[in-house]
C-alpha positions, 0 to 999 in steps of 0.5 A: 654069219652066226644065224646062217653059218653056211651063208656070206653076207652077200649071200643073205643080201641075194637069199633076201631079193630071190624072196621079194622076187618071188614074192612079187611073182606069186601076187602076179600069177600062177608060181610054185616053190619047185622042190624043197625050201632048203633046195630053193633056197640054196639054188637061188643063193649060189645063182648069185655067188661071183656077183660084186656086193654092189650089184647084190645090193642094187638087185635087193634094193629093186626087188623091195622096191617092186615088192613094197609098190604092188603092196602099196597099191592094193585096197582092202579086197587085195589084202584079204586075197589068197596066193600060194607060197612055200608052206601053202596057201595064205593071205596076200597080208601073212605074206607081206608080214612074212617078208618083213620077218625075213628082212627084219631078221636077216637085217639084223644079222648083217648088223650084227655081222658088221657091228652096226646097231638095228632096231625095231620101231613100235609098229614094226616090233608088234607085226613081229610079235604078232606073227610070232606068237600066231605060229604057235598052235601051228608050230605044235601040230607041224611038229606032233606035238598038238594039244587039242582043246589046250588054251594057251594065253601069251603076254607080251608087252601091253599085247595079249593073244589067247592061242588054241592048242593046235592048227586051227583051234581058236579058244573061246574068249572066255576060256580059262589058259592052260599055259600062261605065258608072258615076256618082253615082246623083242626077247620073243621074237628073237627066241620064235626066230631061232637067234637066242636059245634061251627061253624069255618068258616066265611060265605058269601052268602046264609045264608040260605044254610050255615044253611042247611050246619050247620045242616046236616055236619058230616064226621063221619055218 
C-alpha cells in the first residue's frame, strides 16, 4: 500500500474496524489510547495478521455499522458532547468527521491499490475540506511553527475559512489575510492528508508563513 508501505491491505481494512471500535467505545464510557498512536496502531494491526480477508472485511463492515447506528441516534445535545480520543478531548461531531477522514482516505488507498475508481460526492468533499483546512493553526502550533496574530485566508472551491495563526486564535471576520490561499478543494485534501506532495494552491502574501503552512499541514495526525 503506497500511503502505508508497511501495511497489507488487510491490514488497512483491520487499522480501519480497531478505529470504528474504538470510536464506538469512547462514546460508550471511560477509554483511553494506552501508549503511542503509533504503538496502538501497530498492536491492533498485527492482532488481526493470519485473519482470512473475509473475516477483516465482516469485522470492518460491523465495526461501521455499529458506529454509523449510535451516530445516527443522537440529538443535538449529543453531538455538541465531549469524548476523549487520541490527541485529547473533542466533540463527539470532530470525532464522527475524523472517522470519515480515515475511511475516506484509507478507501482510497485500497482503490487505488486494487485499480478501482473512488470519489468523493459533494457533501462528502466539503466534511473533508472542512477538517482540512481547520487543522492549520493547530498543525502550525504542534509543530513550533506558530504565528500569533497571523490571518490566514484559504479558498477552496466556492468554500472560504479565515484561520488564525495559531491553536485557538480566531481572527476577527474583518481582519486583512496575511497569507491567501486558494486551491481546487480535493487537490487540498489529498496534500493535508499526506498523498500528493505537491503543493495545489496558489499563494500570495507572506511566503513566509505559506512556508510554515507547507511544513506543518496534516489532516491525518
Amino acid at each position: 500500500m503506497p500511503a502505508t508501505p508497511a501495511w497489507s491491505a488487510g491490514d488497512v481494512v483491520a487499522h480501519l474496524a480497531e478505529g470504528d471500535r474504538a470510536a464506538l467505545a469512547t462514546l460508550q464510557g471511560p477509554w483511553e489510547l494506552g501508549g503511542s498512536l503509533d504503538e496502538w496502531n501497530a498492536a491492533h494491526v498485527a492482532a488481526h495478521r493470519g485473519e482470512p480477508p473475509e473475516a477483516r472485511l465482516e469485522g470492518w463492515e460491523a465495526a461501521a455499522d455499529a458506529l454509523r447506528w449510535h451516530l445516527a441516534a443522537l440529538d443535538a445535545e449529543g453531538w455538541r458532547g465531549r469524548v476523549p480520543w487520541v490527541a485529547g478531548t473533542i466533540s463527539v461531531k470532530t470525532l464522527g468527521v475524523l472517522r470519515l477522514n480515515d475511511a475516506w482516505h484509507h478507501g482510497r488507498d485500497l482503490a487505488d491499490a486494487t485499480g478501482r475508481r473512488f470519489e468523493a460526492d459533494a457533501p462528502t468533499l466539503a466534511f473533508l475540506a472542512d477538517l482540512a483546512a481547520r487543522t492549520i493553526p493547530g498543525g502550525l502550533s504542534r509543530r513550533g511553527r506558530a504565528r500569533p496574530g497571523a490571518v490566514i485566508l484559504l479558498r477552496l472551491g466556492g468554500g472560504r475559512w479565515l484561520l488564525g495563526g495559531a491553536a485557538g486564535e480566531r481572527p476577527d471576520p474583518g481582519a486583512t489575510p496575511d497569507l491567501v490561499l486558494e486551491a481546487d478543494p480535493l487537490a487540498f485534501v489529498l496534500r493535508a492528508a499526506g498523498r500528493t506532495t505537491t503543493d495545489p494552491w496558489k499563494a500570495e502574501g507572506d511566503m513566509d508563513l505559506a512556508a510554515d503552512v507547507v511544513a506543518t499541514l496534516s489532516s491525518v495526525s
